[in-house]
Structures are given as structure tokens and as C-alpha cells.
N, C-alpha and C positions, 0 to 999 in steps of 0.2 A: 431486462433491467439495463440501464445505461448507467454505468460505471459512477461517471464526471457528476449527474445529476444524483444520485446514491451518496456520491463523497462529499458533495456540496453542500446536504443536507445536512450534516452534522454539523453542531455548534460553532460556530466560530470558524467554520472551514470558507477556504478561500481559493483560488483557481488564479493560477500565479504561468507566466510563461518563460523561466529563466532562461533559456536557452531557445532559437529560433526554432517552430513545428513541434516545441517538449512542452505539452501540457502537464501538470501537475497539481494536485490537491494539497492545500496548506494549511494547518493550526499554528496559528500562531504565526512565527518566521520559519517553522519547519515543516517539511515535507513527509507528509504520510500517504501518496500514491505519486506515483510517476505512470502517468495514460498514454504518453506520447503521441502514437499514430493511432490508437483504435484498436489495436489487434494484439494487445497485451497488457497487462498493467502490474506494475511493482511493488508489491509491499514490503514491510518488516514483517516475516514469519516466525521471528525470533529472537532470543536473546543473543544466540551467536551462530556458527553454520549449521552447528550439530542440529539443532531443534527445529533450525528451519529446512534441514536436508528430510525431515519427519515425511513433509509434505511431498517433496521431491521423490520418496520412494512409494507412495501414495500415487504419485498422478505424473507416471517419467516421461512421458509423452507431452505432456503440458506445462509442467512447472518444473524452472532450474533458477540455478543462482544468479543471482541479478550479477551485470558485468562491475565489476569494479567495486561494489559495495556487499555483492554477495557475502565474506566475511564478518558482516556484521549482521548476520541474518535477514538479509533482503533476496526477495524470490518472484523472477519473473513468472505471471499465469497466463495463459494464451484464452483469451476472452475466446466463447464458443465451444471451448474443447467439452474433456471430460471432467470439472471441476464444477459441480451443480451451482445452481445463483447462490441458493442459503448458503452454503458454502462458501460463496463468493464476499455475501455478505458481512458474514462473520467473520472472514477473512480480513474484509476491508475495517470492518468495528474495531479488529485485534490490533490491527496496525495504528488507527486513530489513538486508540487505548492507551497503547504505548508511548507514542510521540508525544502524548498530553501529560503523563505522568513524568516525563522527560524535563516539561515546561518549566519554568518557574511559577512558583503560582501566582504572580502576578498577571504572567502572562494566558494562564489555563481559563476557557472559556466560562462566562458564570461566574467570576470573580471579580 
């Protein structure tokens, strides 16, 4: 499964490059995966660290707090590792899920 093409496919998702080499997946104006290089990918795992540290004792070896926004429940995953696709999947749905409910509903896809 290729990540960017999985995230692209949801509604309204968009592939945006805010920062030079940082790819990223968008609903809306916000960001619900950071792909950067290929070799990791960023989601919201949570409401705050606690629920996203869930996954981090789950899989220590592959998934930790994203740098800088980790307190807000965002969790680096090491594409490859031991974090199954469906896993992955749902992972990335969770994240989308999230962001959208975030939206304004003006702004939420299908509106």
C-alpha cells in the first residue's frame, strides 16, 4: 500500500507541500498525515499524548511522538516496520476522521 495514494483517496483530500521535500495530506486547509520522505508517516493517534502513547507501547520500535506536536496526540509510524497495512489503514481513516470533525462544516467534504 502506498500511503500518499491511500490518503489521496479520501474525500476531499488534497497533497499540499508546505515546507520544501514535506509532503503532506490535506482536508480541507488542514493536515491529516505528514509523509515527508517515504519512510514514516504522521498522524493524529489521539485526543491528547495519553491515548496516542496507547499505540506507542504497542509498536516501541516503530511508532513515537511526532516531534513538536506529539502533545497533541500526533505519532510518528515507520512505514515497513511492525504496524500491519489494516492497521495502517485505520490508522490513517482515524486521523482523517478526526481533522474533518475539526472542520467547520462548511468546510467538511460532501457539504
Amino acid at each position: 500500500m502506498d500511503p500518499l495514494t491511500y490518503c489521496l483517496a479520501k474525500p476531499g483530500a488534497w497533497e499540499d507541500e508546505p515546507w520544501e521535500g514535506d509532503v503532506v495530506a490535506k482536508v480541507g486547509d488542514k493536515i491529516f498525515a505528514f509523509l515527508g520522505t517515504g519512510t514514516a508517516i504522521g498522524l493524529k493517534c489521539g485526543r491528547d499524548r495519553a491515548e496516542a502513547d496507547e499505540l506507542v507501547s504497542v509498536y516501541p520500535d516503530d511508532v513515537s511522538a511526532s516531534a513538536y506536536i506529539g502533545r497533541y496526540g500526533w505519532n510518528s509510524i515507520r512505514l515497513g516496520g511492525a504496524v500491519p497495512e489494516d492497521e495502517l489503514r485505520e490508522l490513517i481513516d482515524a486521523s482523517y476522521d478526526a481533522v474533518v470533525a475539526k472542520l467547520p462544516k462548511s468546510k467538511r467534504p460532501g457539504t
